[in-house]
N, C-alpha and C positions, 0 to 999 in steps of 0.2 A: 331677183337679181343677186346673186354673190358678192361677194362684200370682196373687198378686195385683199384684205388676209387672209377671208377664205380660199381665193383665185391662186395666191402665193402658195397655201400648202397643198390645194390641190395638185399645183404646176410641179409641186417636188415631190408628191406621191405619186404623176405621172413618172417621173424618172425614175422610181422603185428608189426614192430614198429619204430621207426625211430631211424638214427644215434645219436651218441654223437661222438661231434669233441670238445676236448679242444684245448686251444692255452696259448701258455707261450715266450715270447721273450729268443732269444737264448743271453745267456752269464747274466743270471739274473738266482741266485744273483752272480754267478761267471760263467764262462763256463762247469767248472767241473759240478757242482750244478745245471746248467739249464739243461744238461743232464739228470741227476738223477730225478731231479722234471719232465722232462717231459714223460719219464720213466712211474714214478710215477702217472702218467696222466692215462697212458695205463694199469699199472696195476689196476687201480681202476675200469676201465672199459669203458677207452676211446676208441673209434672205430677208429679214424682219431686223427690226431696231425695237428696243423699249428703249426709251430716256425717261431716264428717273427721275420724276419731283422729287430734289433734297428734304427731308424732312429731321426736326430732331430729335427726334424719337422712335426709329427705325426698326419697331418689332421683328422686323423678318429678316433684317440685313445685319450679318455678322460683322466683326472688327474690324476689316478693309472695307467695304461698303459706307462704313460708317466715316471711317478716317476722310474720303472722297467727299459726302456730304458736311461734313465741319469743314471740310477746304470751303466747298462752295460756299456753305451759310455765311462764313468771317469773310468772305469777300461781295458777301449781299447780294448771294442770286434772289430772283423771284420769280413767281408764274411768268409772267411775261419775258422773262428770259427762259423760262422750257417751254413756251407756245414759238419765240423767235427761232430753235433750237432745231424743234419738228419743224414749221416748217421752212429753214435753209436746207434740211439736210432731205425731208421732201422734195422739192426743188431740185435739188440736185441729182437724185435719182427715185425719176419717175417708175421707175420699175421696182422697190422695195418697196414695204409698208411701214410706220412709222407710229408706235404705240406710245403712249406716256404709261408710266408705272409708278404710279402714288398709293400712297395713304390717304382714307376718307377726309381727317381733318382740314385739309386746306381746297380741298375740293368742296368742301362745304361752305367752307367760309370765303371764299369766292365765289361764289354763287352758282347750282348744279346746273340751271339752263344755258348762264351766261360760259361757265367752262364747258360744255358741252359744244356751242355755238362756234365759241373761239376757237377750238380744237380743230375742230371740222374744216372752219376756214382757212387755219394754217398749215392743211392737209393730214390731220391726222387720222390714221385708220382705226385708233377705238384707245380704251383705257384697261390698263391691269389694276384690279382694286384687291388687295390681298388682305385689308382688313375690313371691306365692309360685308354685313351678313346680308346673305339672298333675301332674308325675311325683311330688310329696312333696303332694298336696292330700287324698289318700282320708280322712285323716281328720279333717280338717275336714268337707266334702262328706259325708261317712257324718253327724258333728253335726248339719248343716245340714241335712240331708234328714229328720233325725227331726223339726227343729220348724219347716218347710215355708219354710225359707229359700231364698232363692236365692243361689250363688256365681256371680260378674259374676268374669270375668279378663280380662285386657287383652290387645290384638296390637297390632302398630308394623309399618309399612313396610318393615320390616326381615325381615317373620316370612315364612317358605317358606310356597307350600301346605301339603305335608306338616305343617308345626306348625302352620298355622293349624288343620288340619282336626283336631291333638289338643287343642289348646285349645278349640276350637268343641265340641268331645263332651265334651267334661266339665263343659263350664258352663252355668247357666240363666238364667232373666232377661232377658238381652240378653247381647250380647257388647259391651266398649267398646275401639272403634278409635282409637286415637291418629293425628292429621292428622298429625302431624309429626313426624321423629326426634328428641328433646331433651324439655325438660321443659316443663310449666304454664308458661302465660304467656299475654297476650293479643299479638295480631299484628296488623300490616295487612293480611294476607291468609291466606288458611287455605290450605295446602299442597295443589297438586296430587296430592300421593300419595293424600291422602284417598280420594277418589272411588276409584282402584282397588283400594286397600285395601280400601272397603265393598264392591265385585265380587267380588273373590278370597275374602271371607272366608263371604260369601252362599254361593260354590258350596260349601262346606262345610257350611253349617245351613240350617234354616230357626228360628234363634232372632234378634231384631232384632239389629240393627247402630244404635250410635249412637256419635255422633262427638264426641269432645273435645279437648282444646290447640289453643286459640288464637283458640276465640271472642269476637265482646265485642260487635259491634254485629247490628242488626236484619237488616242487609245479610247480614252473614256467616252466620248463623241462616239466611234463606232460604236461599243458597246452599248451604249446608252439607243441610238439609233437601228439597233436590230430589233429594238421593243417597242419604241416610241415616235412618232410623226414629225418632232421637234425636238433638238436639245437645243436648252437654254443654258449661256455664260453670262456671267457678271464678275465674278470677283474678280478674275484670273483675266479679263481686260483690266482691269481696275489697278490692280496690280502692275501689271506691265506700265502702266503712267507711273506710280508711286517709284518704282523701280528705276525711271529715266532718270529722277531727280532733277526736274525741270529743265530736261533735256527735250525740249517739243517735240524736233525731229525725232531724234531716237526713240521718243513715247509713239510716235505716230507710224514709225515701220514697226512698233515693237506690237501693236496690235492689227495692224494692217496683217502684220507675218502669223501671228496667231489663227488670226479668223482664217486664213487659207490654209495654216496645219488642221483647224479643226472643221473646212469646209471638204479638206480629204475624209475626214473619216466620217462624217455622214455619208458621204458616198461610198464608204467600204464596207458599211453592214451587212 
């Protein structure tokens, strides 16, 4: 039986076009408020959600990402406010899927079966681990597979065949290919590497390829989507809150309005 981020990217490679998956860290700019923004994701026309577990030490998230998680931290988010997070925003729309995107350390130190169990229960459809290695993952992946998650791992431009093709076999969901060597951020332009990265990692699976760092407008979404099964945003919601200046509404059409600029241009590849 198909998982149901599977079911989601299938449903938008029937429509000849590829997913949109925003991400927004849970408890930014308050818990209440990351709800609602990420909400707000979906109704603009997000197909998948990741909600970021804050972490302080954010190897893979550049200088807005990061700015977003020191909000949340100084106002004391924790697991259980990104298990509340997924599942309200679950809840609320049964027709998306609803990923957490952590860092291995506090997944560990919360214990792998008991985050794995909880997740599940508050409707979530799997976890993005962007820093744990395939080679230390079985047990996670063993968790996950009891309560129909899927684990999402990441490859860079940097990665061999040979490791993409063990990255690609151990993970389900999608695979997520980072455009660019470096971290979160939005750019002027999405990295040539992209595109052969989503080649080399295809002839390894036939699980989707979708592409993240450095999206932000309608433009780079097509482009990005005439290669790839998924493009992924983060910063450039991210942004759009910092930009309100604790203007809720305004943060909250100002990424509503985003995901439907960028829900046109997956569909114009």
């Amino acid at each position: 039986m198909a998982s149901k981020l599977s079911g989601i990217l299938a449903a938008a490679k029937a429509e000849d076009r590829a997913a949109l998956i925003g991400y927004l860290p849970a408890g930014f700019p308050s818990v209440d408020g990351g709800v609602r923004a990420v909400n707000a994701l979906i109704e603009g026309g997000c197909d998948i959600v990741e909600v970021g577990l804050p972490h302080s030490d954010p190897v893979l998230d550049g200088p807005t990402i990061q700015t977003a998680d020191d909000i949340a931290l100084r106002a004391g988010v924790r697991i259980k406010d990104v298990l509340r997070t997924v599942q309200e925003v679950a809840a609320a729309h049964p027709g998306a899927a609803v990923l957490v995107m952590t860092y291995w350390n506090p997944v560990d130190r919360y214990g792998v079966a008991r985050f794995a169990a909880d997740l599940a229960a508050a409707g979530g459809a799997g976890c993005i681990l962007p820093d744990l290695p395939v080679e230390e993952s079985e047990e996670w992946r063993k968790a996950a597979g009891e309560h129909g998650l899927d684990t999402v791992f990441v490859v860079a431009p940097s990665s061999r065949d040979k490791r993409l093709a063990e990255v690609t076999a151990a993970g389900s969901g999608f695979v997520y290919a980072a455009a660019v060597m470096g971290v979160t951020g939005s750019r002027a332009q999405v990295g040539d590497l992209a595109e052969d990265l989503v080649a080399r990692t295809r002839a390894t699976t036939e699980l989707p390829v979708c592409v993240g760092l450095g999206v932000s407008t309608r433009e780079q979404a097509a482009q990005v989507a005439g290669f790839a099964d998924g493009v992924i945003v983060g910063s450039a919601f991210v942004q759009r809150i910092l930009d309100a200046d604790g203007d809720e509404t305004a943060a909250l059409d100002a990424v509503r309005a985003l995901a439907g600029e960028l829900a046109q241009g997956v569909r114009r590849r």
